[in-house]
Backbone as CSV, one residue per row, in Angstrom:
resi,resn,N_x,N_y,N_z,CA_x,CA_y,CA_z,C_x,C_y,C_z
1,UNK,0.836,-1.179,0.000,0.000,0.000,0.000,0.881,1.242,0.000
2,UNK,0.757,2.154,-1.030,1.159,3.446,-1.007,0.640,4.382,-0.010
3,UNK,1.739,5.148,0.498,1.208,6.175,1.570,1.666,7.384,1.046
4,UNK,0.630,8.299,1.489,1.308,10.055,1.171,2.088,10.214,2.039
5,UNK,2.403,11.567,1.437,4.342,12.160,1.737,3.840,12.397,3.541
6,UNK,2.803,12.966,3.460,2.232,13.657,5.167,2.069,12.618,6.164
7,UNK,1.380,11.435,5.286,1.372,10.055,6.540,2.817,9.371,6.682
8,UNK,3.569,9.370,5.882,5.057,8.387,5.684,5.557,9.620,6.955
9,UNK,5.597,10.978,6.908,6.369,12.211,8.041,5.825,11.712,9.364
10,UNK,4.130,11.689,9.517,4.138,11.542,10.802,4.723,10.125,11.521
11,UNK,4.205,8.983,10.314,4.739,7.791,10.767,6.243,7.979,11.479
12,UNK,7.353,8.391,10.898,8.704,8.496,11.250,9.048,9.790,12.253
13,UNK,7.776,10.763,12.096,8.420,11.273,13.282,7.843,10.765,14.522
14,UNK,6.542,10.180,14.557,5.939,9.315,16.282,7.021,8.109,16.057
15,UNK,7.946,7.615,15.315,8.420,6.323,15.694,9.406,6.712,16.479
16,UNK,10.091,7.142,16.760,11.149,8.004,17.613,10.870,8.943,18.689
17,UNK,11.461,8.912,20.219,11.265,9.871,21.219,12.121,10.308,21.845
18,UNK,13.591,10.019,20.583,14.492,11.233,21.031,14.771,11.757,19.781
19,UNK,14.537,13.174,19.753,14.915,14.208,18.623,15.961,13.826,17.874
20,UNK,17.079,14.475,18.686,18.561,13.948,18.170,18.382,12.553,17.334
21,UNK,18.204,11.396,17.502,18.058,10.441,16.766,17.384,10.136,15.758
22,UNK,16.298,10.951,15.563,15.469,11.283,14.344,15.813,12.020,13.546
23,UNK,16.653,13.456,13.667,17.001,14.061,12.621,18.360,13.236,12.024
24,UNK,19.601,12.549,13.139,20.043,11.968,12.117,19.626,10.736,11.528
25,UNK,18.688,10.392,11.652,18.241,9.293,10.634,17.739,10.163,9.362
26,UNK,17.227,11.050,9.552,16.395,12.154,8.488,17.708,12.630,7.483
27,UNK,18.944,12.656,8.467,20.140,13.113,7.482,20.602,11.941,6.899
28,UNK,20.757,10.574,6.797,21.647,9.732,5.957,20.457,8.872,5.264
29,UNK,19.377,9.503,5.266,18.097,8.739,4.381,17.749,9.861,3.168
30,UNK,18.058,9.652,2.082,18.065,10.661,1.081,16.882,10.635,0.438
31,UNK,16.342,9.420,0.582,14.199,10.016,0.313,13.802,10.434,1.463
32,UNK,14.132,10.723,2.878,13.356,10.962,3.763,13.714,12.731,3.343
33,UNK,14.922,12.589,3.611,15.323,14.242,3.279,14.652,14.806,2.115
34,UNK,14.293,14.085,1.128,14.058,14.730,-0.410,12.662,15.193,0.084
35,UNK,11.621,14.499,0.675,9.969,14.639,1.487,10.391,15.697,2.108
36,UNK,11.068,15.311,3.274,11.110,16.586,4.318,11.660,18.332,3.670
37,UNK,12.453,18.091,2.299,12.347,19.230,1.264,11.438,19.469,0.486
38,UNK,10.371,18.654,0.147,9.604,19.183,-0.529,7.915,19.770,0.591
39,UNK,8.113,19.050,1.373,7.134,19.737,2.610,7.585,21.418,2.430
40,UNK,9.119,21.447,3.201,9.129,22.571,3.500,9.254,23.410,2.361
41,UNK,9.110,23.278,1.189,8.788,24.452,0.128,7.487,24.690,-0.074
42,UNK,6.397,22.793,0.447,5.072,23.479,0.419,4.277,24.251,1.619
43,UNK,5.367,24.033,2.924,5.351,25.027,3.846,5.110,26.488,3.548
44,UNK,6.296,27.019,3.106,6.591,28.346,2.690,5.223,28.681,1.544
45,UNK,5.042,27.956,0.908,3.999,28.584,-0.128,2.695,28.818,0.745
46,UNK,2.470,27.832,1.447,1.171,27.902,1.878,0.688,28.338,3.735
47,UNK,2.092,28.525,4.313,1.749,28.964,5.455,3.185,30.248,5.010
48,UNK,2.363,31.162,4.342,3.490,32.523,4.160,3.693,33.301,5.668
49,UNK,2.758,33.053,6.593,2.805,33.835,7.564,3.276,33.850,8.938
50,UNK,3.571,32.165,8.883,4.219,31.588,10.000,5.685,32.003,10.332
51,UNK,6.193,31.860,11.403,7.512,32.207,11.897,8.558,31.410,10.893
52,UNK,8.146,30.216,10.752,9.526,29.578,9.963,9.284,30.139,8.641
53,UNK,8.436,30.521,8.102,8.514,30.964,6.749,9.153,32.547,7.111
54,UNK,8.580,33.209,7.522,8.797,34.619,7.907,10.860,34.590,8.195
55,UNK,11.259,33.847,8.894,12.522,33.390,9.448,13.201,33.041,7.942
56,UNK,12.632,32.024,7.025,13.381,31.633,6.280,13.504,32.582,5.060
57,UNK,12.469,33.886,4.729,12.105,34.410,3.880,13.682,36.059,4.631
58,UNK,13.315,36.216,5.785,14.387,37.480,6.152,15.951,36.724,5.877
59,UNK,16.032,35.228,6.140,17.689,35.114,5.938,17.900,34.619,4.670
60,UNK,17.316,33.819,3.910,17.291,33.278,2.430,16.878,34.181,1.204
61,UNK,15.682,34.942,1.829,14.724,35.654,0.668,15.267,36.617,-0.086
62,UNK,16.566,37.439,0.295,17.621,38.344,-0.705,18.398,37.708,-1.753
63,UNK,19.028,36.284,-0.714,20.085,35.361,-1.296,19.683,34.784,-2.527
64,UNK,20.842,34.323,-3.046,21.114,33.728,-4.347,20.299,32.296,-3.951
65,UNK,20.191,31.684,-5.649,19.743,30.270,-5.525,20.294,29.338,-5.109
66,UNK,21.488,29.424,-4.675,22.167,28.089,-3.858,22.236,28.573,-2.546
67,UNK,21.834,29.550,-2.064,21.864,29.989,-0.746,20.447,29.216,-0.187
68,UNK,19.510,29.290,-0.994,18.007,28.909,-0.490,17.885,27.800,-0.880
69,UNK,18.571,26.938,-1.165,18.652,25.565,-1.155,19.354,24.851,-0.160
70,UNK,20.500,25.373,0.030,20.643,25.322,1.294,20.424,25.816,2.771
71,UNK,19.613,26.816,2.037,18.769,27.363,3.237,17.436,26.188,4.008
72,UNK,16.525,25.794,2.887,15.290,24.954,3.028,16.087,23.972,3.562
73,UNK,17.018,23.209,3.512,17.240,21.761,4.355,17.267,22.134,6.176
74,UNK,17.774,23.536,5.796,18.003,23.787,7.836,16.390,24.330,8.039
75,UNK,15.251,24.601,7.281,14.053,24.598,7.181,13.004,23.779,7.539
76,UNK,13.950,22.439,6.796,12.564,21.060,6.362,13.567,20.744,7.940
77,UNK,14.254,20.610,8.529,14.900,20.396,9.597,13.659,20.994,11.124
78,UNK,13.761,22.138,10.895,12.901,23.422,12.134,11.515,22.282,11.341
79,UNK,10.952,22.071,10.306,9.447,21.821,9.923,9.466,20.763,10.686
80,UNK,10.380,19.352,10.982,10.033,17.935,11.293,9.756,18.272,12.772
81,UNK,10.914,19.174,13.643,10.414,19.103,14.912,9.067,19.886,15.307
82,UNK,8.710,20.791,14.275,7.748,21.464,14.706,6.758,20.894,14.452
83,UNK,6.538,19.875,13.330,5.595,18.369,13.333,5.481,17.550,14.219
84,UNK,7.192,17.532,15.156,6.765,16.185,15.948,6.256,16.886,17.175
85,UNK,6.676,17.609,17.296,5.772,18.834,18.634,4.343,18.614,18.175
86,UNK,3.980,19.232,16.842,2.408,18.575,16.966,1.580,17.837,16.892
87,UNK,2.244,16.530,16.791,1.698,14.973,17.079,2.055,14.664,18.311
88,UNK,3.188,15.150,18.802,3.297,14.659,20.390,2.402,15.762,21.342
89,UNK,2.316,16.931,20.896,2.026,17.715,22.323,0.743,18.775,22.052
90,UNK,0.666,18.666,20.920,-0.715,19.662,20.340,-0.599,21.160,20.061
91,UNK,0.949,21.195,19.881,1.751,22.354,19.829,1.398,22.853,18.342
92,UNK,0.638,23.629,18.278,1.068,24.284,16.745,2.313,25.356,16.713
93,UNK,2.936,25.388,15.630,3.938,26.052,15.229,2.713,28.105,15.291
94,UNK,4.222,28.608,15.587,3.993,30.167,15.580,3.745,30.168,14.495
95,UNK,2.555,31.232,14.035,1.740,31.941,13.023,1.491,30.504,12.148
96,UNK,1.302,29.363,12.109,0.398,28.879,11.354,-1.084,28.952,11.719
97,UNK,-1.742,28.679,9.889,-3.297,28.532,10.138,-3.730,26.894,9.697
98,UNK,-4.589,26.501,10.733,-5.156,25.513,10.543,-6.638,25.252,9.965
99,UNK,-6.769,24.401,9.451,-8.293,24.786,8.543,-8.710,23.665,10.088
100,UNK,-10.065,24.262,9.689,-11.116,23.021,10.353,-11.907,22.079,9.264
101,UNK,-11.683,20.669,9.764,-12.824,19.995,8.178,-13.911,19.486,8.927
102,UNK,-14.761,19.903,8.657,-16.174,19.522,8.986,-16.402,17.945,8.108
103,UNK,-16.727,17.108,8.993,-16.626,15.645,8.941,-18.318,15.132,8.443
């Protein structure tokens, strides 16, 4: 069974309950990293108003194109813990918006 990019993130970030050990697994897994880069560009598009976008837009947003490429990995990095904060603790990240879905 195929899973989306959002269920495969939370799966791997609740499988782990120490940080440190999750991001380096996130660093020597080069599809986990490639997901956790493409989140955080659909981060930035779609939560423009949040702190990590706002953060990544004042130190990246002048810079050249290899600056913001290597900018988004220390990005999709701040996005996983601020995911696993909100599967573990109900923490939403500063200035995001959450929709409500009526069920």
């Amino acid at each position: 069974m195929r899973r989306s990019g959002f269920e495969l993130l939370i799966l791997l970030v609740t499988a782990t309950e120490d940080t440190k050990i999750h991001l380096t697994y996130w660093h020597r897994s080069k599809s986990h990293t490639a997901l956790l880069v493409e989140l955080a560009w659909r981060w930035l598009k779609f939560q423009p108003e949040s702190a990590m976008s706002q953060w990544f837009h004042q130190r990246f947003g002048i810079a050249g194109k290899r600056s913001r490429r290597i900018g988004i990995i220390a990005m999709a990095r701040h996005l996983a813990i601020a995911l696993w904060r909100f599967v573990e603790h109900r923490e939403v990240p500063v200035g995001a918006i959450l929709k409500t879905v009526d069920a």
